[in-house]
MIDRENZA-501125 format. One record per residue (C-alpha): residue number from 1; x, y, z. Coordinates in nm, 4 decimals. Each point is the difference from the previous one (the first is absolute). Layout:
BEGIN
<vopa NUM east X north Y up Z>;
...
//
This chain:
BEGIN
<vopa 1 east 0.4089 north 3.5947 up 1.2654>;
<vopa 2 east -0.1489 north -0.0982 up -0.3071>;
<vopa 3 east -0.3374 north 0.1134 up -0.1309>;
<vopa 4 east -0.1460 north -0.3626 up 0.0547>;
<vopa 5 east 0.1327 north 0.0095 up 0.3445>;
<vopa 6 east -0.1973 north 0.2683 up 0.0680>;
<vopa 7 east -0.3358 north -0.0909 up -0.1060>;
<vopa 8 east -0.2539 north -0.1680 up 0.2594>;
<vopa 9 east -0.0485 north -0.3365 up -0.0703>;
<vopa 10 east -0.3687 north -0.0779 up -0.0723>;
<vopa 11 east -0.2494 north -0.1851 up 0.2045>;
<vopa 12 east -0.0189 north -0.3462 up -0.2030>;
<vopa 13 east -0.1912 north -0.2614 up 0.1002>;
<vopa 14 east 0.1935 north -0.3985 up 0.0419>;
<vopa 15 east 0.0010 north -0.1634 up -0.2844>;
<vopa 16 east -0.1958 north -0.3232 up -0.0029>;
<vopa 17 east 0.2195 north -0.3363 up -0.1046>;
<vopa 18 east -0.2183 north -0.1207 up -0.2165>;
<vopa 19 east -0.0700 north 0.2852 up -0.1823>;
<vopa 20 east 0.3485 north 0.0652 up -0.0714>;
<vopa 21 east -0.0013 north -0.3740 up -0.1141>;
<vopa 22 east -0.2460 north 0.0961 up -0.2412>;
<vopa 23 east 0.1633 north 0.2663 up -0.1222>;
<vopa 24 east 0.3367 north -0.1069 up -0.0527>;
<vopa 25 east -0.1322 north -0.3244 up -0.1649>;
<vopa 26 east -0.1427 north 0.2396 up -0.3163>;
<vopa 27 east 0.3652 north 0.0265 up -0.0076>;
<vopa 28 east 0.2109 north -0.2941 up -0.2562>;
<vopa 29 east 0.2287 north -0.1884 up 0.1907>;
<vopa 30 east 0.2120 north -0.3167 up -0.1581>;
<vopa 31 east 0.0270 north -0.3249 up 0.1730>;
<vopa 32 east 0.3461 north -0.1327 up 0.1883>;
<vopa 33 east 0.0707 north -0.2985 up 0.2320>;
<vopa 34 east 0.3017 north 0.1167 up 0.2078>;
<vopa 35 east 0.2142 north -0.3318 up 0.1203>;
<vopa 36 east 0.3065 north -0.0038 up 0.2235>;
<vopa 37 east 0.1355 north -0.2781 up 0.1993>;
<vopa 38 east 0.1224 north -0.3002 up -0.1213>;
<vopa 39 east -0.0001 north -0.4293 up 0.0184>;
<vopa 40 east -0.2778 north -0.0336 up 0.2918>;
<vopa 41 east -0.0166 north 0.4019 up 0.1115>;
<vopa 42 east -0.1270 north 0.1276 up -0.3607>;
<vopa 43 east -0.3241 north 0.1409 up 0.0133>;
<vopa 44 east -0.2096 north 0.2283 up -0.1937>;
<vopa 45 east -0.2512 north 0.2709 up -0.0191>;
<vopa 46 east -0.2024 north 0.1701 up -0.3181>;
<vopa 47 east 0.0380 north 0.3623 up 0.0532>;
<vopa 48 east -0.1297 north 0.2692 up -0.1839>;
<vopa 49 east 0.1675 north 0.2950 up 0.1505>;
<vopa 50 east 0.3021 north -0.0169 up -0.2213>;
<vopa 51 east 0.1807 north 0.3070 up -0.1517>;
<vopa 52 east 0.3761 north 0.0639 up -0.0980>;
<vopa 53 east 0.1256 north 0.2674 up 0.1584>;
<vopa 54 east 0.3232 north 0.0908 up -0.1739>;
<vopa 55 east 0.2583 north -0.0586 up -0.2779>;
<vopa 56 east 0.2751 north 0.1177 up 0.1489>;
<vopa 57 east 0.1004 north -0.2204 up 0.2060>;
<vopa 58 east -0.2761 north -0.2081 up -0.1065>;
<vopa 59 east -0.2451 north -0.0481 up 0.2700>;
<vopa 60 east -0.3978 north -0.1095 up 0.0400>;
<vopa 61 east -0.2190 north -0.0398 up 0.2948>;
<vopa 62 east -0.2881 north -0.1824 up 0.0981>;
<vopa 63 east -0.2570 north -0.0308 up 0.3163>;
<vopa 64 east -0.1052 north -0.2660 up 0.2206>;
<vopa 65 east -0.2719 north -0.0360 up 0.3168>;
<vopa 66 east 0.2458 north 0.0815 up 0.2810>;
<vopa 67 east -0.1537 north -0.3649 up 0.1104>;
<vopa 68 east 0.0946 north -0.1811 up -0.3574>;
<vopa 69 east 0.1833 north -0.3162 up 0.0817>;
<vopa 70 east 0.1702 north 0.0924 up -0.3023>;
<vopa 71 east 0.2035 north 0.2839 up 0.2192>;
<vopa 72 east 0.2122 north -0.2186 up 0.2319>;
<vopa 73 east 0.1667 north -0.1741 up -0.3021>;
<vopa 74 east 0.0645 north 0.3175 up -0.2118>;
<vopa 75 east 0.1809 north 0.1290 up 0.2925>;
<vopa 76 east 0.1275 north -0.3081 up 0.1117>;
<vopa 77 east 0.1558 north -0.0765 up -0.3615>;
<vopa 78 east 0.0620 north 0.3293 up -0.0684>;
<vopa 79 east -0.1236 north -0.0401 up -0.4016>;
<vopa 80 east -0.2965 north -0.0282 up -0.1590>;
<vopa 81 east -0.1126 north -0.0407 up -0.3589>;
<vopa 82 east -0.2805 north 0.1713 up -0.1698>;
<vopa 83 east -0.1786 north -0.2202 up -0.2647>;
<vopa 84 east -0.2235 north 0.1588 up -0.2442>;
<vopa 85 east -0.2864 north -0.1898 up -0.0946>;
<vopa 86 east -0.1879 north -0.1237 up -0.2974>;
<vopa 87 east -0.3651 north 0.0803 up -0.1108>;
<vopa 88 east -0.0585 north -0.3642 up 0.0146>;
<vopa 89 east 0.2141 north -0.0321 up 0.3527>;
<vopa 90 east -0.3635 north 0.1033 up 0.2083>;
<vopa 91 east -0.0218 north -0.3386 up 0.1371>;
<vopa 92 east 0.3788 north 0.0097 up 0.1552>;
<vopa 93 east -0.0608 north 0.3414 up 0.1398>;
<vopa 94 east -0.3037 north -0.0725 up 0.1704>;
<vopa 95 east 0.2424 north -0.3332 up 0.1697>;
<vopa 96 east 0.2053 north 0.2668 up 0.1233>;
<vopa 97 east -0.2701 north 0.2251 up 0.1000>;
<vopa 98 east -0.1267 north -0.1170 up 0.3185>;
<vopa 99 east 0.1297 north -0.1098 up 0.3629>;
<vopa 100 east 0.0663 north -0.3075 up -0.0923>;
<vopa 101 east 0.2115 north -0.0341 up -0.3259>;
<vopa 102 east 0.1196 north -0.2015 up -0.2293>;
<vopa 103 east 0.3148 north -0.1458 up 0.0380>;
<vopa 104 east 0.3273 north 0.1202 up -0.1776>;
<vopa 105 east 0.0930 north -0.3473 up -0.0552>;
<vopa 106 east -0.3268 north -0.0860 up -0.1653>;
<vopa 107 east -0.0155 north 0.2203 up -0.2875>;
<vopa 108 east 0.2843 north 0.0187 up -0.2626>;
<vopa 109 east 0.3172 north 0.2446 up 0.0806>;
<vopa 110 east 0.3125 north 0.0163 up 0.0180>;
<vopa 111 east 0.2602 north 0.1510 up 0.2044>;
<vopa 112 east 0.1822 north 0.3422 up -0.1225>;
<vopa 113 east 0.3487 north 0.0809 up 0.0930>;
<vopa 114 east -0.1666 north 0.1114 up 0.3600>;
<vopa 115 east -0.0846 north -0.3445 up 0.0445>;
<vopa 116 east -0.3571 north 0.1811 up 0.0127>;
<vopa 117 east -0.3028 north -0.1700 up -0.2083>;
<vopa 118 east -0.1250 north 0.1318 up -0.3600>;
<vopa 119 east -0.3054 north -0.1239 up -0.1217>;
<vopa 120 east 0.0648 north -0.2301 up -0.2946>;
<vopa 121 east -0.2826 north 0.1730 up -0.2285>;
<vopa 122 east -0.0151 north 0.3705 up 0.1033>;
<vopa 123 east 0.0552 north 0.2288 up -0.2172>;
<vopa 124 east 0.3091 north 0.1593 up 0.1621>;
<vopa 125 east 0.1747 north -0.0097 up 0.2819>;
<vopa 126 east 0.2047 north 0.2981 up 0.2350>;
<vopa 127 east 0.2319 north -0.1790 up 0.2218>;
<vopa 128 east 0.0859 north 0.2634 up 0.3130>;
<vopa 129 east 0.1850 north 0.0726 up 0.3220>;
<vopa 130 east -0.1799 north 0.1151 up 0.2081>;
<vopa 131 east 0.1628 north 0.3543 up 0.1376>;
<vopa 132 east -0.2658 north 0.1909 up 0.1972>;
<vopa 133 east -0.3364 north -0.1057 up 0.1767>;
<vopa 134 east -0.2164 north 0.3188 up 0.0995>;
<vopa 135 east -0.3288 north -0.0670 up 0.2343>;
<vopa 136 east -0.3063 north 0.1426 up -0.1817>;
<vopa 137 east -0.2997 north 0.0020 up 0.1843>;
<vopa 138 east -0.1572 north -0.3742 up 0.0589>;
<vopa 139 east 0.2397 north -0.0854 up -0.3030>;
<vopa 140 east 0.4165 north -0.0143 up -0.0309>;
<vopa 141 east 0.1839 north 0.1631 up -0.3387>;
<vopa 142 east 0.2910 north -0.2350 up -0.0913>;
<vopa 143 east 0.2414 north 0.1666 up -0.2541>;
<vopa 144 east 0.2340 north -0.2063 up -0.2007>;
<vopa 145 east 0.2847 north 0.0231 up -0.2149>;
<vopa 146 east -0.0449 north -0.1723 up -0.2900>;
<vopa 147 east 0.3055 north -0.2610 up -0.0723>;
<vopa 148 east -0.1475 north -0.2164 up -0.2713>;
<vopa 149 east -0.2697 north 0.0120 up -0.2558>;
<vopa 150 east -0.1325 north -0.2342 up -0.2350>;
<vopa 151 east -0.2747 north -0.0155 up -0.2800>;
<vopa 152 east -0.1899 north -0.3015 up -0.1052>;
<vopa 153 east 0.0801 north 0.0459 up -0.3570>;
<vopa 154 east -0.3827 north -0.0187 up -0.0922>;
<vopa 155 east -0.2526 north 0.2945 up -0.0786>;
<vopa 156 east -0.2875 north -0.0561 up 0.1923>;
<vopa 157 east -0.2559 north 0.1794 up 0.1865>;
<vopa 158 east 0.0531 north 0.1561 up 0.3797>;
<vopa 159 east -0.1751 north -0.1276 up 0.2507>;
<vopa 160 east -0.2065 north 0.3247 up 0.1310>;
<vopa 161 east -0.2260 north 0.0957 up 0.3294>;
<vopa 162 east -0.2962 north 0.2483 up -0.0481>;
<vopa 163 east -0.3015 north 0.0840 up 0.1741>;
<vopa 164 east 0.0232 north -0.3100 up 0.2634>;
<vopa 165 east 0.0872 north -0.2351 up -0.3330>;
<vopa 166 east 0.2946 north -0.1669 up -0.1231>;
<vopa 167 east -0.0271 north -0.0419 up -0.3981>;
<vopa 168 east 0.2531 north 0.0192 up -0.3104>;
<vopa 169 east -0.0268 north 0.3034 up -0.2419>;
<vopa 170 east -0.2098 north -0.0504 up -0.2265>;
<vopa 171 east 0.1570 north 0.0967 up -0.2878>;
<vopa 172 east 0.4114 north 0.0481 up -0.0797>;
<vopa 173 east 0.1165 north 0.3376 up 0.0204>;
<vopa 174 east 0.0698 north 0.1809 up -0.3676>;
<vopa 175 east 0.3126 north 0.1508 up 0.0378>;
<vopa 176 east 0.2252 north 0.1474 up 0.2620>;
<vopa 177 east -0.0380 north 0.4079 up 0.1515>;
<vopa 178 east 0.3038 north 0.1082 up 0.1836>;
<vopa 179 east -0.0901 north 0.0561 up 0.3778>;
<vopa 180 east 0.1167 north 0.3505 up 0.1425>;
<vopa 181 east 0.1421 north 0.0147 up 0.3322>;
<vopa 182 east -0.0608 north 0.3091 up 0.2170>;
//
Protein backbone atom coordinates (compact mmCIF):
# COMPACT_ATOMS: atom_id res chain seq x y z
CA UNK A 1 0.00 0.00 0.00
CA UNK A 2 1.31 3.21 -0.79
CA UNK A 3 1.42 6.20 1.54
CA UNK A 4 -1.30 8.04 -0.65
CA UNK A 5 -3.38 4.99 -0.45
CA UNK A 6 -3.50 5.31 2.93
CA UNK A 7 -4.52 8.74 3.59
CA UNK A 8 -8.40 9.64 4.03
CA UNK A 9 -9.61 11.39 1.29
CA UNK A 10 -10.97 14.83 2.30
CA UNK A 11 -14.48 16.06 2.45
CA UNK A 12 -14.58 18.39 -0.82
CA UNK A 13 -17.38 20.01 -1.84
CA UNK A 14 -18.72 19.45 -6.04
CA UNK A 15 -17.26 21.58 -8.06
CA UNK A 16 -19.56 24.02 -9.81
CA UNK A 17 -19.37 23.93 -13.96
CA UNK A 18 -19.17 27.20 -14.38
CA UNK A 19 -16.73 27.97 -12.06
CA UNK A 20 -14.39 25.56 -13.40
CA UNK A 21 -15.24 27.32 -16.79
CA UNK A 22 -13.96 30.32 -15.31
CA UNK A 23 -11.08 29.02 -14.17
CA UNK A 24 -9.74 27.09 -16.85
CA UNK A 25 -10.51 29.99 -19.29
CA UNK A 26 -7.55 32.23 -17.30
CA UNK A 27 -5.82 29.43 -18.90
CA UNK A 28 -4.29 30.17 -23.00
CA UNK A 29 -5.67 27.87 -25.27
CA UNK A 30 -5.01 28.10 -29.34
CA UNK A 31 -7.74 27.83 -31.80
CA UNK A 32 -8.35 24.48 -34.20
CA UNK A 33 -11.24 23.46 -36.52
CA UNK A 34 -11.04 19.62 -36.57
CA UNK A 35 -12.60 18.25 -40.13
CA UNK A 36 -13.06 14.63 -41.17
CA UNK A 37 -15.32 13.24 -43.72
CA UNK A 38 -15.25 13.89 -47.12
CA UNK A 39 -17.37 15.02 -50.68
CA UNK A 40 -20.98 15.52 -48.92
CA UNK A 41 -20.06 13.83 -45.21
CA UNK A 42 -17.20 16.54 -44.34
CA UNK A 43 -18.03 18.51 -41.52
CA UNK A 44 -16.35 20.57 -39.01
CA UNK A 45 -16.02 21.80 -35.54
CA UNK A 46 -13.61 24.70 -33.84
CA UNK A 47 -12.19 23.06 -30.86
CA UNK A 48 -10.06 24.34 -28.39
CA UNK A 49 -9.16 21.34 -26.40
CA UNK A 50 -6.24 20.39 -28.54
CA UNK A 51 -2.87 19.02 -27.21
CA UNK A 52 -0.22 16.55 -28.76
CA UNK A 53 0.32 13.90 -26.78
CA UNK A 54 3.46 12.21 -28.01
CA UNK A 55 6.45 12.04 -30.42
CA UNK A 56 7.00 8.74 -30.45
CA UNK A 57 4.81 7.42 -32.33
CA UNK A 58 3.50 10.73 -32.95
CA UNK A 59 0.14 11.15 -31.52
CA UNK A 60 -2.37 14.25 -30.38
CA UNK A 61 -5.77 14.31 -28.96
CA UNK A 62 -8.60 16.44 -28.83
CA UNK A 63 -12.30 16.63 -27.10
CA UNK A 64 -15.69 16.91 -28.31
CA UNK A 65 -19.48 17.22 -26.54
CA UNK A 66 -20.25 13.48 -26.43
CA UNK A 67 -23.45 15.06 -28.48
CA UNK A 68 -21.10 16.95 -31.28
CA UNK A 69 -22.42 16.00 -34.65
CA UNK A 70 -18.92 16.21 -35.41
CA UNK A 71 -18.45 12.56 -33.54
CA UNK A 72 -20.36 10.23 -35.89
CA UNK A 73 -18.11 11.24 -38.87
CA UNK A 74 -14.72 11.07 -37.01
CA UNK A 75 -15.63 7.61 -36.15
CA UNK A 76 -17.39 6.88 -39.11
CA UNK A 77 -14.26 8.04 -41.35
CA UNK A 78 -11.95 7.01 -39.05
CA UNK A 79 -9.53 10.41 -39.69
CA UNK A 80 -9.68 13.67 -38.82
CA UNK A 81 -7.55 16.74 -39.42
CA UNK A 82 -6.62 19.37 -36.99
CA UNK A 83 -6.34 22.90 -38.55
CA UNK A 84 -4.65 25.57 -36.67
CA UNK A 85 -6.01 28.84 -37.06
CA UNK A 86 -5.06 32.36 -37.84
CA UNK A 87 -5.37 35.54 -35.61
CA UNK A 88 -7.42 36.95 -38.34
CA UNK A 89 -9.40 33.36 -38.87
CA UNK A 90 -12.09 34.60 -35.73
CA UNK A 91 -14.82 34.95 -38.15
CA UNK A 92 -14.37 31.14 -39.59
CA UNK A 93 -14.14 29.80 -36.11
CA UNK A 94 -17.09 31.31 -34.82
CA UNK A 95 -18.93 29.44 -38.43
CA UNK A 96 -17.78 26.40 -36.93
CA UNK A 97 -18.67 27.21 -33.48
CA UNK A 98 -22.22 26.65 -33.10
CA UNK A 99 -25.01 23.86 -33.84
CA UNK A 100 -25.43 24.79 -36.96
CA UNK A 101 -22.15 25.19 -39.03
CA UNK A 102 -20.79 26.20 -41.84
CA UNK A 103 -20.42 24.01 -44.53
CA UNK A 104 -17.10 22.22 -45.55
CA UNK A 105 -17.88 22.84 -49.05
CA UNK A 106 -18.37 26.54 -48.52
CA UNK A 107 -15.18 27.70 -47.26
CA UNK A 108 -11.85 27.02 -49.11
CA UNK A 109 -10.00 23.44 -48.44
CA UNK A 110 -8.74 20.92 -49.81
CA UNK A 111 -8.53 17.31 -49.37
CA UNK A 112 -5.22 15.66 -47.68
CA UNK A 113 -4.09 12.24 -48.52
CA UNK A 114 -7.09 11.07 -45.94
CA UNK A 115 -9.38 12.45 -48.31
CA UNK A 116 -10.16 14.56 -44.99
CA UNK A 117 -10.61 18.57 -45.39
CA UNK A 118 -7.73 21.24 -44.49
CA UNK A 119 -8.65 24.62 -44.29
CA UNK A 120 -7.14 26.52 -47.21
CA UNK A 121 -5.76 29.50 -44.88
CA UNK A 122 -4.91 27.94 -41.47
CA UNK A 123 -1.93 28.13 -40.32
CA UNK A 124 -1.15 24.37 -40.14
CA UNK A 125 -2.65 21.43 -40.45
CA UNK A 126 -2.23 17.64 -38.43
CA UNK A 127 -3.80 15.10 -40.57
CA UNK A 128 -4.66 11.86 -38.07
CA UNK A 129 -6.05 8.37 -37.65
CA UNK A 130 -7.90 8.18 -35.32
CA UNK A 131 -6.64 5.12 -32.84
CA UNK A 132 -8.42 5.43 -29.47
CA UNK A 133 -11.71 7.26 -28.29
CA UNK A 134 -11.93 7.39 -24.32
CA UNK A 135 -15.46 8.71 -22.72
CA UNK A 136 -14.69 11.68 -20.42
CA UNK A 137 -17.38 12.87 -18.50
CA UNK A 138 -20.24 14.80 -20.73
CA UNK A 139 -17.26 15.00 -23.32
CA UNK A 140 -15.32 12.07 -25.57
CA UNK A 141 -11.14 12.18 -25.89
CA UNK A 142 -10.29 11.19 -29.51
CA UNK A 143 -6.51 10.36 -29.88
CA UNK A 144 -4.91 10.36 -33.23
CA UNK A 145 -1.92 9.38 -34.94
CA UNK A 146 -0.65 11.92 -36.82
CA UNK A 147 0.00 10.78 -40.68
CA UNK A 148 0.49 14.11 -42.39
CA UNK A 149 1.39 17.61 -41.53
CA UNK A 150 1.58 20.67 -43.38
CA UNK A 151 2.52 24.43 -42.78
CA UNK A 152 1.14 27.36 -44.61
CA UNK A 153 4.48 28.70 -45.44
CA UNK A 154 3.48 32.20 -43.91
CA UNK A 155 4.38 33.72 -40.37
CA UNK A 156 1.41 34.94 -38.98
CA UNK A 157 -0.30 35.27 -35.78
CA UNK A 158 -2.31 32.20 -33.87
CA UNK A 159 -5.59 32.43 -33.50
CA UNK A 160 -5.99 32.29 -29.46
CA UNK A 161 -9.07 31.81 -26.78
CA UNK A 162 -8.81 33.61 -23.35
CA UNK A 163 -11.05 34.64 -20.75
CA UNK A 164 -14.44 33.82 -22.87
CA UNK A 165 -12.56 35.79 -26.03
CA UNK A 166 -11.12 34.75 -29.16
CA UNK A 167 -8.33 37.41 -30.29
CA UNK A 168 -4.75 37.25 -32.09
CA UNK A 169 -1.58 37.99 -29.96
CA UNK A 170 -0.94 41.05 -29.86
CA UNK A 171 2.42 41.26 -30.49
CA UNK A 172 5.00 38.47 -32.30
CA UNK A 173 6.90 36.49 -30.00
CA UNK A 174 10.89 37.58 -29.67
CA UNK A 175 12.62 34.56 -29.87
CA UNK A 176 12.22 30.89 -29.15
CA UNK A 177 12.76 29.12 -25.20
CA UNK A 178 13.12 25.43 -25.37
CA UNK A 179 10.06 23.74 -23.60
CA UNK A 180 11.06 21.01 -20.91
CA UNK A 181 9.14 17.95 -20.74
CA UNK A 182 8.62 16.25 -17.35
Amino acid sequence: MSAMDARPAPRVEPVDGRALRDVCGHFVTGVTVITSGAGERAAGTTVNSFTSVSLDPPLVLFCLHRESRLRAVVRESGWYVVNFLAGRQEKLARAFAGRDTAAIADVGHRPCSTGAPVLSEALGFLSCRLVDEVEGGDHVIFVGEVVELGLSGRARDPLIFFRGSLGALEEEPRGAHPIFDG
